[in-house]
C-alpha atoms as one frame of an Amber mdcrd trajectory, in Angstrom:
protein
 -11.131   9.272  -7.645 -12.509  11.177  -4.589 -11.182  13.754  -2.724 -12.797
  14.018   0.923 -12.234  16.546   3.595 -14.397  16.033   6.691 -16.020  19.031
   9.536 -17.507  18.123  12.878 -20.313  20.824  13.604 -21.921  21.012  16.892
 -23.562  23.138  19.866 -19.902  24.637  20.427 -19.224  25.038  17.132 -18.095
  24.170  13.488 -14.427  22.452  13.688 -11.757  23.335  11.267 -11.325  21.123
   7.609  -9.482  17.684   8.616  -6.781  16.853   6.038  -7.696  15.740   2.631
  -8.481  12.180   1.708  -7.813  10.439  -1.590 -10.005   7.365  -2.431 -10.015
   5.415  -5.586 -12.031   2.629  -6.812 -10.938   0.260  -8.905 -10.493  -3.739
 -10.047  -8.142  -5.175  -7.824  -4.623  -5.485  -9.058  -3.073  -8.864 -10.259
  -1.471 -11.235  -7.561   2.059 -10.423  -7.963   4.495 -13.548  -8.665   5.790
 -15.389  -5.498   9.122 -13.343  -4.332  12.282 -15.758  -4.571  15.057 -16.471
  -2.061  18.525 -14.661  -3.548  20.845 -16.974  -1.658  23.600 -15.760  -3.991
  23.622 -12.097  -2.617  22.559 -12.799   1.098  24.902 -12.584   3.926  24.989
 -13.754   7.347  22.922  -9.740   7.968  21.299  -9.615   4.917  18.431 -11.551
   3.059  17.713 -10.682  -0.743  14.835 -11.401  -2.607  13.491 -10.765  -5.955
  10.151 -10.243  -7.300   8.271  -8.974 -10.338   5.294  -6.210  -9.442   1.655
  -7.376 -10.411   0.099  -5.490 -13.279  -2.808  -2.735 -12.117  -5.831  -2.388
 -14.549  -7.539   0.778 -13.143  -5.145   2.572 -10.749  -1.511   2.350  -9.437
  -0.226   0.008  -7.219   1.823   1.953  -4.667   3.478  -0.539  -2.739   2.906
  -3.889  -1.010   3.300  -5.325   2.256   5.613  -8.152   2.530   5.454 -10.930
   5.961   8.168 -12.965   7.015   8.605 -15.072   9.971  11.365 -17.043  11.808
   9.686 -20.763  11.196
C-alpha cells in the first residue's frame, strides 16, 4: 500500500498538502457470480437480486458497480 499526499511549488509559492491518497496493488479479484433476478420478492417498485461477492487474493474488495438498463 501507498499513501500519497501531493504539493504544487512555484514562483508564488509552495501550496498547502492535498488530501491523502491510498493506492494498493494487487491481483485482480475473482469475477463475481452472475447476480440473479428475485422475482419472488420484487414488486411493481422494487427489483431484488441476489449475488455471491468474488473472492480477493491480495486486498479487499470494497464494493462493485452494478449496470442495468431498460432493454
Amino acid at each position: 500500500m501507498y499513501r500519497i499526499k501531493t504539493t504544487a511549488h512555484n514562483s508564488i509559492g509552495q501550496s498547502d498538502d492535498s488530501e491523502e491518497l491510498i493506492v494498493a496493488f494487487g491481483r485482480l479479484p475473482e469475477q463475481p457470480p452472475t447476480p440473479t433476478f428475485d422475482s419472488r420478492r420484487c414488486t411493481r417498485f422494487r427489483n431484488v437480486i441476489t449475488w455471491t461477492p468474488g473472492t480477493s487474493v491480495d486486498i479487499p474488495v470494497l464494493g462493485y458497480k452494478l449496470y442495468t438498463d431498460n432493454g
